[in-house]
C-alpha positions as CSV (number, residue, x, y, z in Angstrom):
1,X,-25.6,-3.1,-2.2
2,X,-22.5,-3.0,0.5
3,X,-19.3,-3.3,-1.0
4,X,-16.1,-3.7,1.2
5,X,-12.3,-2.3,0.1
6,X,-9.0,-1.9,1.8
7,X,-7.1,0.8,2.7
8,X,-4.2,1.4,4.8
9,X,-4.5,3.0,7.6
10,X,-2.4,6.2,8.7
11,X,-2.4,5.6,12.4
12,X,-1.5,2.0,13.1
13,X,0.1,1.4,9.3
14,X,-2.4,-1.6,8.6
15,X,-4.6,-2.4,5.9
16,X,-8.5,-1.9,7.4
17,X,-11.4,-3.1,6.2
18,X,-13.9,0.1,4.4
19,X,-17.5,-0.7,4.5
20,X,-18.9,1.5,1.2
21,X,-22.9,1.5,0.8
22,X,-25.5,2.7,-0.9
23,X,-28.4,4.3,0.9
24,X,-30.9,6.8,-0.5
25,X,-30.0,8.0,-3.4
26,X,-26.3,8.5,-2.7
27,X,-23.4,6.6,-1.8
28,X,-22.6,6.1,2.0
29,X,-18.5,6.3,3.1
30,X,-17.3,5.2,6.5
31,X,-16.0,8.3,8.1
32,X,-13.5,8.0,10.9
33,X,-12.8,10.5,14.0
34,X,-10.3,10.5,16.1
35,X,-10.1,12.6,19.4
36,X,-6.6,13.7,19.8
37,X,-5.1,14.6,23.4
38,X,-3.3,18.3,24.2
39,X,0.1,16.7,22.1
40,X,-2.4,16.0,18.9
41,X,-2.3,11.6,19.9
42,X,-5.1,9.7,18.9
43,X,-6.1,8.4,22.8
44,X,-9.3,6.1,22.0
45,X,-10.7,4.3,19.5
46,X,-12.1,6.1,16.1
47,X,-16.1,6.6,16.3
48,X,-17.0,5.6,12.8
49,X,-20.4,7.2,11.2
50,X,-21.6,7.0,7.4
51,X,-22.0,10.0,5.6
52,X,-22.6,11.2,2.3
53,X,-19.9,13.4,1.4
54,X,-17.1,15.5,3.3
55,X,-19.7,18.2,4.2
56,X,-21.4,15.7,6.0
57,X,-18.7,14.9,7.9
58,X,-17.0,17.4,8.9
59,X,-21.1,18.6,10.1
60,X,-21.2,15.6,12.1
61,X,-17.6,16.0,13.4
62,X,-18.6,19.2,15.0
63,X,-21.1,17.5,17.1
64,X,-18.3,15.3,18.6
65,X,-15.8,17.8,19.5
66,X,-16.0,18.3,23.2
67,X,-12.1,19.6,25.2
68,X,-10.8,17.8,22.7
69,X,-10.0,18.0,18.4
70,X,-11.2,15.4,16.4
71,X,-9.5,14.2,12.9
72,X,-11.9,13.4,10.8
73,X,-10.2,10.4,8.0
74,X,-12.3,8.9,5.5
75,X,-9.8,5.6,4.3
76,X,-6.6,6.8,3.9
77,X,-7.5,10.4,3.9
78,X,-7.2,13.0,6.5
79,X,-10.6,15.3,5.6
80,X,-10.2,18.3,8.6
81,X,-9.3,18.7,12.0
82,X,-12.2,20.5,14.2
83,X,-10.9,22.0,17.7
84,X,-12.8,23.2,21.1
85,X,-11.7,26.9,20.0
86,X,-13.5,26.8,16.7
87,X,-16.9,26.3,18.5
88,X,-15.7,28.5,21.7
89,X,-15.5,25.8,23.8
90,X,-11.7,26.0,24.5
91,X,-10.3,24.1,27.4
């Protein structure tokens, strides 16, 4: 079963559309990350994964950082910010 909600979102104060899931034997949430420049701006679009929990997230938010942080929001949200420095990849 997929079920659909709104929530507003932070960043461009709309309402977006929240795909919520079921997959396994846990509930999937539509995780957001944002890579933020040097002056902590969101500069592209939000990759969007499903993931079981905030654990999950933040694990797969780690695989994403590169020079840049990442936000990681799950609807209206903020869940952690992960940086180059915590991984020792500082610019």
């Amino acid at each position: 079963m997929i079920r659909f909600t709104y929530v507003s979102d932070p960043r461009s104060r709309r309402a977006t559309l929240v795909r919520i899931g079921v997959a396994g034997n846990g509930v999937m949430t539509d995780y957001r990350f944002y890579s933020l420049d040097e002056r902590g701006k969101v500069f592209t679009a939000p990759t969007v994964l499903d993931c079981r929990d905030d654990d999950e997230a933040l694990s797969q938010g780690a695989s994403l950082v590169g020079n840049y942080q990442i936000e990681i929001w799950e609807g209206g949200r903020r869940v952690g910010t992960l940086g180059p420095e915590q991984f020792g990849l500082g610019h």
